[in-house]
N, C-alpha and C positions, 0 to 999 in steps of 0.2 A: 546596539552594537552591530557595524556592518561587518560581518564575515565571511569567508567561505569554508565549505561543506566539501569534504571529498566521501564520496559513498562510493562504495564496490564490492566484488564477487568474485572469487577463483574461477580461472575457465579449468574446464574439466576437473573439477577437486576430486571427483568422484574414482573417475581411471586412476589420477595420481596417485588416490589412495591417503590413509592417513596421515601418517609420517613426512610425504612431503606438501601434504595442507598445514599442518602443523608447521613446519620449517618456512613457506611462505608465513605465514603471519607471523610468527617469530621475526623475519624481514620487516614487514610489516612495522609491526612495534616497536623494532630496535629505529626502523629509520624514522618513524613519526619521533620517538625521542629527538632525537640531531634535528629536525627541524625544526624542535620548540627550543632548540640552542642557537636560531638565525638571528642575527641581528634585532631586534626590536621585535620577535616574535613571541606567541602566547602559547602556554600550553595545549599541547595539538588534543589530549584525553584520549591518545586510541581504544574503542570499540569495538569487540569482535563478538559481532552476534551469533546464533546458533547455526550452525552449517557453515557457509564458507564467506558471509559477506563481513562486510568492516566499515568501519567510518570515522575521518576524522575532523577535528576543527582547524582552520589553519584562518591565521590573523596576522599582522592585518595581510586582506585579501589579496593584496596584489601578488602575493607570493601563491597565491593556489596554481598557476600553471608550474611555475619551479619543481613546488612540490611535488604536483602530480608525477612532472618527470623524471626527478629523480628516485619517486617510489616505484615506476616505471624500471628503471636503469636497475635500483639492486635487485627486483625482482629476475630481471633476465639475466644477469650475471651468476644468477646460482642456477645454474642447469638442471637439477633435478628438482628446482619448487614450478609450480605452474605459474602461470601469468593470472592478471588482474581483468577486471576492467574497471573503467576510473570516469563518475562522473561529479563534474566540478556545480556545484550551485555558489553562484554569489544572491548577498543581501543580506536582510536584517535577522539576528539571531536573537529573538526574543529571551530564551531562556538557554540555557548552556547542558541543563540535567543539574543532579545530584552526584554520583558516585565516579560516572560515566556519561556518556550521550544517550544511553538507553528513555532515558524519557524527554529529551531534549527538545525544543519547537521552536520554531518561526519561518519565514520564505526560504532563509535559506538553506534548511534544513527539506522543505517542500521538494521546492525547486533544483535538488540535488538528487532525491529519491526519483522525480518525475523522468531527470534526463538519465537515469541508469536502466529505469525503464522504457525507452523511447528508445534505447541506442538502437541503431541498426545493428541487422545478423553483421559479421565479421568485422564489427566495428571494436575498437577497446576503449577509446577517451570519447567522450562527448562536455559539451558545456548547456546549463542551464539555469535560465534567471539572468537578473542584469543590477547595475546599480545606476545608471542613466541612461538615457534612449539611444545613445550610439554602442554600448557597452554589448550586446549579446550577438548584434551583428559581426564587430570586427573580432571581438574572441571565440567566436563559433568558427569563424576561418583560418584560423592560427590554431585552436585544437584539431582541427579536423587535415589538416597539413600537415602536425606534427602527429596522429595518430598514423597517419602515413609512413613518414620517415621513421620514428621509431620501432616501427612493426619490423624494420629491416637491420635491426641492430644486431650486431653477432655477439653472444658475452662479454669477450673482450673488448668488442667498445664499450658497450653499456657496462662496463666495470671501471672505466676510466672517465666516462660520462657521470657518472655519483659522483666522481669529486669534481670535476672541471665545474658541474651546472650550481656547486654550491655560491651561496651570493657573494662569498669571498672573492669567487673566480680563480682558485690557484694556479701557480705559473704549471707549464707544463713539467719543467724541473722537479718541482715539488709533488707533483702526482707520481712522478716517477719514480722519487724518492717513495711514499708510499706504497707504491706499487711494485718495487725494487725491479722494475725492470728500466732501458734505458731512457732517456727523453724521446732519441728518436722512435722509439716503439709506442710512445705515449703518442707522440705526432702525429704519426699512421694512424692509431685508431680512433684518437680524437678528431682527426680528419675524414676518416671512412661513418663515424656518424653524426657527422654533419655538424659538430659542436657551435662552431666560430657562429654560423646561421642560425641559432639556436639560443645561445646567447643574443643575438641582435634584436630576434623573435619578442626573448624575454623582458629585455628593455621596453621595447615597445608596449607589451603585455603590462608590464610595471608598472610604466609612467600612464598610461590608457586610467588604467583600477586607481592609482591613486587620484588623478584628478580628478576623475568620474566620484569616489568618495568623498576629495574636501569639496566638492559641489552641494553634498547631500545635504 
């Protein structure tokens, strides 16, 4: 099975303190859930190992950038959990685990570990591994762009950014409605983090992972 792997680590879990390490992965959990509710998606089995790291399965792969940004987005929408850092391994998932991912193997499982260890200091996303020879080059530059852009999200975008980046793509209307405040407020901040580009990004990202797999 080709997959991707998202692995990560609380930044400063330790200052944050317990309570809101706890409430981050609580985030965590609740959004891996909604994302094994996408379209043609697989149980994500969130993992949260001892201390502050996590990991989940997200299938099929073409969705691991999505994902990542949206686990991105609810993270920084709740002000008092810490941030993440998020690294993407695509490839072959030999085994899934038992209970959980805790004994889980194959590349992509490797090659997800490897790039969380690699990231650069003030870095939060990275990508690692590929699924054909053009795949690690073009998504290493569209992670490392969007680890950019997103580092500058204020709450409030990144709270209207978890629903716009869903694959649905809901109107702005409709976030609004959830959000109960008005469309044009939705506008603004869906605008201030760069959605529309974001969404085109993801397209690209999409269509790149799937061909790159029916190739496999």
């Amino acid at each position: 099975m080709i997959a991707a792997v998202l692995t990560g680590d609380l930044i400063d879990s330790t200052a944050a303190g317990t309570e809101a390490t706890d409430e981050a992965m609580a985030i965590l959990a609740d959004t891996a859930e909604d994302i094994s509710g996408w379209p043609d998606a697989g149980p994500t089995r969130f993992t949260r190992y001892r201390g502050d790291g996590w990991q989940i399965l997200v299938t099929p792969p073409k969705y691991a950038l999505r994902a990542t940004l949206v686990l991105t987005a609810r993270l920084r929408a709740a002000a008092t959990a810490p941030p993440t850092r998020i690294a993407i391994g695509v490839g072959p998932a030999d085994s899934v685990g038992g209970n959980d991912l805790s004994d889980a193997h194959g590349p992509a499982f490797s090659s997800s570990g490897r790039a969380l260890e690699d990231m650069l200091r003030g870095s939060r996303l990275n990508f690692g591994g590929k699924i054909g020879p053009k795949t690690s080059r073009l998504h290493g530059v569209i992670v490392d762009l969007l680890d950019e852009r997103t580092g500058r999200w204020t709450p409030e975008q990144a709270e209207a950014a978890a629903f716009a980046l869903h694959p649905d793509e809901p109107t702005q209307a409709e976030i609004a409605g959830r959000l109960g405040i008005s469309s044009q407020a939705v506008s603004y901040r869906l605008s201030g983090a760069g959605v529309a580009t974001i969404r085109r990004a993801l397209h690209t990202w999409e269509a790149e992972t799937a061909a790159q797999e029916a190739n496999q």
